[in-house]
Chimera marker file (.cmm) of the C-alpha trace (Angstrom):
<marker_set name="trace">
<marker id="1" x="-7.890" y="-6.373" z="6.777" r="1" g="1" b="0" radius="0.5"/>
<marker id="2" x="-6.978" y="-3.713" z="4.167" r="1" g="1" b="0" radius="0.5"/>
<marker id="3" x="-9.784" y="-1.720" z="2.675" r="1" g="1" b="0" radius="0.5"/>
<marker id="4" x="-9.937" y="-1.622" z="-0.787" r="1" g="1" b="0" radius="0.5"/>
<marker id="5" x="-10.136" y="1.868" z="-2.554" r="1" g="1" b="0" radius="0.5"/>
<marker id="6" x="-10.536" y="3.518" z="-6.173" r="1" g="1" b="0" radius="0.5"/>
<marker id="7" x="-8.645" y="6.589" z="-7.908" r="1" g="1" b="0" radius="0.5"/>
<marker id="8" x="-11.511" y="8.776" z="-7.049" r="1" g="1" b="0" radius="0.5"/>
<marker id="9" x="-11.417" y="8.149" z="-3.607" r="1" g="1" b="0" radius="0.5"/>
<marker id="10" x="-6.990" y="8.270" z="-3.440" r="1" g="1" b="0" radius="0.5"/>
<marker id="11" x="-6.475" y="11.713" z="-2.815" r="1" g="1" b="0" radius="0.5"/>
<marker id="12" x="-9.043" y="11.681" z="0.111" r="1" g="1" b="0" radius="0.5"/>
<marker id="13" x="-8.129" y="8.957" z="2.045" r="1" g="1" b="0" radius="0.5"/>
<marker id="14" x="-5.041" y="8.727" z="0.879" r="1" g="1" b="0" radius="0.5"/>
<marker id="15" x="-3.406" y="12.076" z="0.511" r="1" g="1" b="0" radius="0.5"/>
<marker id="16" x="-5.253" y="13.890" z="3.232" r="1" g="1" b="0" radius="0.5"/>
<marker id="17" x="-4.873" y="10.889" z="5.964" r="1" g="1" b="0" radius="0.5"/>
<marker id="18" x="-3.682" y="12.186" z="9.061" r="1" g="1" b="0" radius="0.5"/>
<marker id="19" x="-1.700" y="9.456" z="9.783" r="1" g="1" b="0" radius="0.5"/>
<marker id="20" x="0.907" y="7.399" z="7.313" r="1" g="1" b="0" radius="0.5"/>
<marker id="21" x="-0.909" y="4.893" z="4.801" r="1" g="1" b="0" radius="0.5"/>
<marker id="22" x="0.047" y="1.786" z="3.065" r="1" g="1" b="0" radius="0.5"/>
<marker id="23" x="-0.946" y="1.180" z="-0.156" r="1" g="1" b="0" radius="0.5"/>
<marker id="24" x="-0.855" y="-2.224" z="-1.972" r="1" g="1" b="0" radius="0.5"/>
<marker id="25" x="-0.845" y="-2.098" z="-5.236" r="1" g="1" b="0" radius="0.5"/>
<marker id="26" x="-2.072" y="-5.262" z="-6.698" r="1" g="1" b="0" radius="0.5"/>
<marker id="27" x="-4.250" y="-7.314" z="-9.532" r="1" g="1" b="0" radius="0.5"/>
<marker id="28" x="-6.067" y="-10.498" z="-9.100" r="1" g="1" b="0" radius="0.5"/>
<marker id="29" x="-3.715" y="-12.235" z="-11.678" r="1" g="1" b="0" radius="0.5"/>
<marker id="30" x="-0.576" y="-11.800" z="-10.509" r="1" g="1" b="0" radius="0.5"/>
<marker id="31" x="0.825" y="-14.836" z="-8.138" r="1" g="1" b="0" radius="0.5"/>
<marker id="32" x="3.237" y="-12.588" z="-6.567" r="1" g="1" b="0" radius="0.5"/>
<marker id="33" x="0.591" y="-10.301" z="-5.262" r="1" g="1" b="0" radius="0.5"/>
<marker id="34" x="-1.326" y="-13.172" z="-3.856" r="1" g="1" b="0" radius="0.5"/>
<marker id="35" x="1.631" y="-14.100" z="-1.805" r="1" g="1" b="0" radius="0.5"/>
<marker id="36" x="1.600" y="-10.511" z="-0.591" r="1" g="1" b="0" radius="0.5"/>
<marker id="37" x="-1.920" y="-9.890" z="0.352" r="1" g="1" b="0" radius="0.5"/>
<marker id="38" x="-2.298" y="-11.755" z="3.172" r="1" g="1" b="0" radius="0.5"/>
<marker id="39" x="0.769" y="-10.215" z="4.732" r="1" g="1" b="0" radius="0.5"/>
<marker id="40" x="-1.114" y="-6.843" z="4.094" r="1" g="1" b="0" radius="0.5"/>
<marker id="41" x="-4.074" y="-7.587" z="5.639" r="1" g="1" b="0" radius="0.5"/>
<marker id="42" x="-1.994" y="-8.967" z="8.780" r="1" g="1" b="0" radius="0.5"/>
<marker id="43" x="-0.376" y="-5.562" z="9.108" r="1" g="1" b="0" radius="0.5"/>
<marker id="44" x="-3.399" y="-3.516" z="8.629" r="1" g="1" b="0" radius="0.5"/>
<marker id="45" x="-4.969" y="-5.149" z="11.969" r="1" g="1" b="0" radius="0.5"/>
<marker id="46" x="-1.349" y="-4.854" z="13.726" r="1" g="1" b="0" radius="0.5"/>
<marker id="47" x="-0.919" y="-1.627" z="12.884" r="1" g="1" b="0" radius="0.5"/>
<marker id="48" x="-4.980" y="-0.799" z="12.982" r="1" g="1" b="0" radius="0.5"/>
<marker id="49" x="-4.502" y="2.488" z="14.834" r="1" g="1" b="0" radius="0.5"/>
<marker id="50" x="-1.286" y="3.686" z="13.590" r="1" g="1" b="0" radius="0.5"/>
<marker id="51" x="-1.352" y="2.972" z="9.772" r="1" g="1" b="0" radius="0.5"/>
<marker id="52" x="-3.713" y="2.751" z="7.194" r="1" g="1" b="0" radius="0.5"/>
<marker id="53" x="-3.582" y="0.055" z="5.056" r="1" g="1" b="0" radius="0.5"/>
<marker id="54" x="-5.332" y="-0.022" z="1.475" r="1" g="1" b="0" radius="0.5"/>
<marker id="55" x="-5.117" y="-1.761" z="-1.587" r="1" g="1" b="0" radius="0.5"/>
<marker id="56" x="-5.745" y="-0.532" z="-5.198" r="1" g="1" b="0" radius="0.5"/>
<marker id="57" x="-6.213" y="-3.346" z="-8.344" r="1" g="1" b="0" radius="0.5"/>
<marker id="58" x="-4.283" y="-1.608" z="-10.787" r="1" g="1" b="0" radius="0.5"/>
<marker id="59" x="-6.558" y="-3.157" z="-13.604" r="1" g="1" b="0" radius="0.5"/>
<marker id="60" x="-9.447" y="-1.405" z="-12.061" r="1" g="1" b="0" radius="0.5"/>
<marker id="61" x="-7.728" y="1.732" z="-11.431" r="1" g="1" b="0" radius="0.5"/>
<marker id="62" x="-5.066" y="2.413" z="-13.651" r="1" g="1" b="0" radius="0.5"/>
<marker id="63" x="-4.821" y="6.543" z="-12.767" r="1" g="1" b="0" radius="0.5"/>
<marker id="64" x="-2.997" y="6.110" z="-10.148" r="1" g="1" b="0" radius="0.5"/>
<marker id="65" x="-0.901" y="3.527" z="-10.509" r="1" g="1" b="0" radius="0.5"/>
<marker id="66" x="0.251" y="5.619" z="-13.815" r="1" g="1" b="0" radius="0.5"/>
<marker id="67" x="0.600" y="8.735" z="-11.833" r="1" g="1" b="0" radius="0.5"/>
<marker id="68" x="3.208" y="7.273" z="-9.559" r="1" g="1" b="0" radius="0.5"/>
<marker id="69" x="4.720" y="4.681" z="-12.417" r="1" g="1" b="0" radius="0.5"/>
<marker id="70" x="3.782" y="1.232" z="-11.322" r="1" g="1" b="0" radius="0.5"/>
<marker id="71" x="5.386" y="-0.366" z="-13.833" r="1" g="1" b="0" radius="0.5"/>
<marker id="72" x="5.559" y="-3.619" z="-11.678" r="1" g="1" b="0" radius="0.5"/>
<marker id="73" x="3.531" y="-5.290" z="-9.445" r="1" g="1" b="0" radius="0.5"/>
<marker id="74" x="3.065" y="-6.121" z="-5.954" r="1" g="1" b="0" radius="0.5"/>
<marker id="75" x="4.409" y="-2.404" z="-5.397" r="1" g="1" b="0" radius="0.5"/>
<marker id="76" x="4.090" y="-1.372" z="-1.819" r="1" g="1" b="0" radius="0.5"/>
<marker id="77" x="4.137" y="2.513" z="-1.414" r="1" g="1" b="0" radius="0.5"/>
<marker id="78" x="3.971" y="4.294" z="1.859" r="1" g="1" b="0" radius="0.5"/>
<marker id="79" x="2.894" y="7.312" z="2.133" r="1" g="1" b="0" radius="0.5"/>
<marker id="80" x="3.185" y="10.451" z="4.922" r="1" g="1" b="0" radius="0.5"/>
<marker id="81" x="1.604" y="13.693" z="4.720" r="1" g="1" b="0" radius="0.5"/>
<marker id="82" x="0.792" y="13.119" z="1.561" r="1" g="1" b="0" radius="0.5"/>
<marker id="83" x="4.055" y="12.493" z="0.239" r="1" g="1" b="0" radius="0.5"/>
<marker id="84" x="5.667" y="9.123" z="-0.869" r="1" g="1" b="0" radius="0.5"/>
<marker id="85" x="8.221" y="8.329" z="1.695" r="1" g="1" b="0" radius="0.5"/>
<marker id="86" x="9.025" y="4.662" z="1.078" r="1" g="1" b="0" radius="0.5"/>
<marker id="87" x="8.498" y="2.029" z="-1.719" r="1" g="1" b="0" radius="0.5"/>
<marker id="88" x="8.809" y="-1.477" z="-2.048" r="1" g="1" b="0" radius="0.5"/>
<marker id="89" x="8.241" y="-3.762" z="-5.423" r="1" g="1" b="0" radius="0.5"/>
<marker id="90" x="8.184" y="-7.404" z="-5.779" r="1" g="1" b="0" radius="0.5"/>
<marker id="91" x="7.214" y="-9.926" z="-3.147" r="1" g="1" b="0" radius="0.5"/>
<marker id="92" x="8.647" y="-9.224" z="0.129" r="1" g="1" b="0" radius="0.5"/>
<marker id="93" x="8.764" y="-10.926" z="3.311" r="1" g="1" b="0" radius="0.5"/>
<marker id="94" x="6.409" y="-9.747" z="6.373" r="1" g="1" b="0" radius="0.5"/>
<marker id="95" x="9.012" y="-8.674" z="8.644" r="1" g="1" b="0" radius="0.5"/>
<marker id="96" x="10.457" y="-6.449" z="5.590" r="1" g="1" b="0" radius="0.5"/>
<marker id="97" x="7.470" y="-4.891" z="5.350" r="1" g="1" b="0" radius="0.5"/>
<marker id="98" x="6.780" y="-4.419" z="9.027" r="1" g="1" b="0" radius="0.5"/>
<marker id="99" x="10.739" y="-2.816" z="9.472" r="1" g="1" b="0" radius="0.5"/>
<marker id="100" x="9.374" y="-0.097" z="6.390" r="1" g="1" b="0" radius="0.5"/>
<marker id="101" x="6.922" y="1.064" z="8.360" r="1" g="1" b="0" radius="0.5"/>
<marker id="102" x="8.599" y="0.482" z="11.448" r="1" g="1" b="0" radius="0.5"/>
<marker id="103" x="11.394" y="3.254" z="10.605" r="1" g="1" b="0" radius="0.5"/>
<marker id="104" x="9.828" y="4.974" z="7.752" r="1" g="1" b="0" radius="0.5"/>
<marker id="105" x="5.549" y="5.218" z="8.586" r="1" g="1" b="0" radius="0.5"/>
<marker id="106" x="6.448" y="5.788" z="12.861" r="1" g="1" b="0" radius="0.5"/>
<marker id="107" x="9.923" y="7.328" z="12.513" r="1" g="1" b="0" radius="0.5"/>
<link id1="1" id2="2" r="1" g="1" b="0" radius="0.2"/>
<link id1="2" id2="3" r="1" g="1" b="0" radius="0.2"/>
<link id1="3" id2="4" r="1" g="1" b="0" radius="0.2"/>
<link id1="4" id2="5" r="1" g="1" b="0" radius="0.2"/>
<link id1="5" id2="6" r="1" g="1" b="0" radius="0.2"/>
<link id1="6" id2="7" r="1" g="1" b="0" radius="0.2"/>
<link id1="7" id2="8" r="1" g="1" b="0" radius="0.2"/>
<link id1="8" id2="9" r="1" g="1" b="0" radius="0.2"/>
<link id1="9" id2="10" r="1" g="1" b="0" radius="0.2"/>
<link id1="10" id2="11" r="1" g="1" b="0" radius="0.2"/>
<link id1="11" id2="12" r="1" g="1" b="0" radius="0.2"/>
<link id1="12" id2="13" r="1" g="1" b="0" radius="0.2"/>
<link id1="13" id2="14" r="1" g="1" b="0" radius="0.2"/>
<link id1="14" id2="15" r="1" g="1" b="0" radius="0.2"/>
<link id1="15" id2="16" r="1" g="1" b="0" radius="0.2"/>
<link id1="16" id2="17" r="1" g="1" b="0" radius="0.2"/>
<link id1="17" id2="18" r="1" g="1" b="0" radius="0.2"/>
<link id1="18" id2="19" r="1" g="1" b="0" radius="0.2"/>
<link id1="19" id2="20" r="1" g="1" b="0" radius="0.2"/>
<link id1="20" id2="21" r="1" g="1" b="0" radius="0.2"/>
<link id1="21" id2="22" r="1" g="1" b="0" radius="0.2"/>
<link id1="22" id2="23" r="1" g="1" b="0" radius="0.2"/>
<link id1="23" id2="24" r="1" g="1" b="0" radius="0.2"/>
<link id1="24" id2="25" r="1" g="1" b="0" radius="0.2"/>
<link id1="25" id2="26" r="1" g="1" b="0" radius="0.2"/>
<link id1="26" id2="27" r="1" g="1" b="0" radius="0.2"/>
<link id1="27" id2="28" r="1" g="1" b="0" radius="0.2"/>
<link id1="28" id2="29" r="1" g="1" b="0" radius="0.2"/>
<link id1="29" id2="30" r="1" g="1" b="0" radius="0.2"/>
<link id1="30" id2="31" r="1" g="1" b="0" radius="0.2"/>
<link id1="31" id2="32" r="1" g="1" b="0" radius="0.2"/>
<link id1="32" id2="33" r="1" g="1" b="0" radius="0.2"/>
<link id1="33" id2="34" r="1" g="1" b="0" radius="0.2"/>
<link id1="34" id2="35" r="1" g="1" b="0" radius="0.2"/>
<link id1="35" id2="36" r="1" g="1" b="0" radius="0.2"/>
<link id1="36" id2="37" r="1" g="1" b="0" radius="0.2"/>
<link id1="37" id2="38" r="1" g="1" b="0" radius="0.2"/>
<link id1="38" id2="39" r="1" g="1" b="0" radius="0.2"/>
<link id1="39" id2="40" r="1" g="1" b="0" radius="0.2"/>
<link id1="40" id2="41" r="1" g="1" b="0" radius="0.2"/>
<link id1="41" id2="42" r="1" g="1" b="0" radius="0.2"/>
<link id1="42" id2="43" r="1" g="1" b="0" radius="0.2"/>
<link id1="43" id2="44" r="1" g="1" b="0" radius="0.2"/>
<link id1="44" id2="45" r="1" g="1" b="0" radius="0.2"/>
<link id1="45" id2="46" r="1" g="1" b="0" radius="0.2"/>
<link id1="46" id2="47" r="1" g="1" b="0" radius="0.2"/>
<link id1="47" id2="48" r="1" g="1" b="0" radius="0.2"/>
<link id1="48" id2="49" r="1" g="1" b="0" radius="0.2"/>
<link id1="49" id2="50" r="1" g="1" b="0" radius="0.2"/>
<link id1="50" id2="51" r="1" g="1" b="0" radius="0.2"/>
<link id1="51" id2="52" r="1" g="1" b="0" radius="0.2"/>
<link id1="52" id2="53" r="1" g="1" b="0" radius="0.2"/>
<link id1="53" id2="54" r="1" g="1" b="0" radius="0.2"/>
<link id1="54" id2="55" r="1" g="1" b="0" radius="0.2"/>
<link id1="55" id2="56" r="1" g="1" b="0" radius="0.2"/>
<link id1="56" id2="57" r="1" g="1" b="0" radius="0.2"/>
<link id1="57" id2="58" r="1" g="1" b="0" radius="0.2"/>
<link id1="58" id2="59" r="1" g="1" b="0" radius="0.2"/>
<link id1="59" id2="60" r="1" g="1" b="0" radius="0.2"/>
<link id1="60" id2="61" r="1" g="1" b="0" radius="0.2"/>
<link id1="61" id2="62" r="1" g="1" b="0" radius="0.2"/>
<link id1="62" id2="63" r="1" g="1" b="0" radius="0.2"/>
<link id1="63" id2="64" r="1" g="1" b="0" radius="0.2"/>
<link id1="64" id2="65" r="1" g="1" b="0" radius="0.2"/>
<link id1="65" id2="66" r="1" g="1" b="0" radius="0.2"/>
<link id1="66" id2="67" r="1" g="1" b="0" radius="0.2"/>
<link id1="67" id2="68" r="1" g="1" b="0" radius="0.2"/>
<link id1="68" id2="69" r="1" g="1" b="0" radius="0.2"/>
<link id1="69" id2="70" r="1" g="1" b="0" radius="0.2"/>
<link id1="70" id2="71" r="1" g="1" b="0" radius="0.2"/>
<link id1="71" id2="72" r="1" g="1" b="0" radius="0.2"/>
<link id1="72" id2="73" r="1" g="1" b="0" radius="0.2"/>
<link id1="73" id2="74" r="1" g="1" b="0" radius="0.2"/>
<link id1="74" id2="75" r="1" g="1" b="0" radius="0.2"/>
<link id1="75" id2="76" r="1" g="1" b="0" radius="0.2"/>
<link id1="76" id2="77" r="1" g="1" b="0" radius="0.2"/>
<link id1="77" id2="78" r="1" g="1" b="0" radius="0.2"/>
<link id1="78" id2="79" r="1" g="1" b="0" radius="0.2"/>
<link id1="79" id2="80" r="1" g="1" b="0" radius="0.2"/>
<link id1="80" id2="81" r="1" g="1" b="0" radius="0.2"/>
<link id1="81" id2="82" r="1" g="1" b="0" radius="0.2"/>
<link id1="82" id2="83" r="1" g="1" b="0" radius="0.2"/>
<link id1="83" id2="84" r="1" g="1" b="0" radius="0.2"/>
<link id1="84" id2="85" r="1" g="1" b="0" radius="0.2"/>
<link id1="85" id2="86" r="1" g="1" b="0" radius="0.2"/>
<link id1="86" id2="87" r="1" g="1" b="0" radius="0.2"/>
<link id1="87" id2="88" r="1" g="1" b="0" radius="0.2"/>
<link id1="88" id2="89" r="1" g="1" b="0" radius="0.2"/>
<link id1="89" id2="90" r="1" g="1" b="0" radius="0.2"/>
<link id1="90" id2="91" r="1" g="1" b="0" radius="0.2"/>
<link id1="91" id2="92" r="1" g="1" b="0" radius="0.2"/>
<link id1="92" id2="93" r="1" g="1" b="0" radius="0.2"/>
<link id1="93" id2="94" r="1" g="1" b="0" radius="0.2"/>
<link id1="94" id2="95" r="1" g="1" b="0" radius="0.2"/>
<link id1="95" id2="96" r="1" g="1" b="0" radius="0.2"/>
<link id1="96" id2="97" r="1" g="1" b="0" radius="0.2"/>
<link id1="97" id2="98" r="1" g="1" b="0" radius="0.2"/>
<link id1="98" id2="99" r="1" g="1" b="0" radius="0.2"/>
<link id1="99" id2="100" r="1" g="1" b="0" radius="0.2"/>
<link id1="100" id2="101" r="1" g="1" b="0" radius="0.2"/>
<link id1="101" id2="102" r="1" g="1" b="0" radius="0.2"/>
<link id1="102" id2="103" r="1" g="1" b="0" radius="0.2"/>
<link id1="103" id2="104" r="1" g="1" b="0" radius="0.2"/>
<link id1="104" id2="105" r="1" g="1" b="0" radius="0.2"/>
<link id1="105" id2="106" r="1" g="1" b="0" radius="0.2"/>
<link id1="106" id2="107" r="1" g="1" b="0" radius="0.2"/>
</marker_set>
């Protein structure tokens, strides 16, 4: 399952993970995102020890989000080293997002 976390908390466990991260960007509202979520939360026990997978509600916690332009949501960002590496908006299949961090998050 994805952990959920909050703009004060990004840079932490975000920025400063030691290994890649996932994070879902998302809102409670939005259908698309829904669709998404549970795929998330699949991955984040698949890839438990290699990935970390979080999610941020963008209506909660809109620094971030505006930091790295959501304009759109679901957006999918991965990030490495504490750089953004690979992104993905809209609602995308499972084995889309398991190829992104397949070849981008392990490469």
């Amino acid at each position: 399952m994805a952990s959920p976390i909050i703009d004060a908390d990004f840079e932490n466990t975000v920025l400063k993970s030691s290994i890649p991260v996932l994070v879902d960007f998302w809102a409670p509202w939005c259908g698309p995102c829904r669709a998404v979520g549970p795929i998330v939360d699949e991955l984040a026990t698949e890839f438990a020890d290699k990935v970390l997978v979080v999610k941020m509600n963008v209506d909660e916690n809109p620094a971030t989000p505006t930091k790295y332009g959501i304009r759109a949501i679901p957006t999918l960002i991965i990030f490495k080293g504490g750089e953004v590496i690979e992104q993905i908006t809209g609602a995308v299949t499972k084995s889309t997002i398991k190829d992104m961090l397949t070849q981008k998050a392990l490469a």
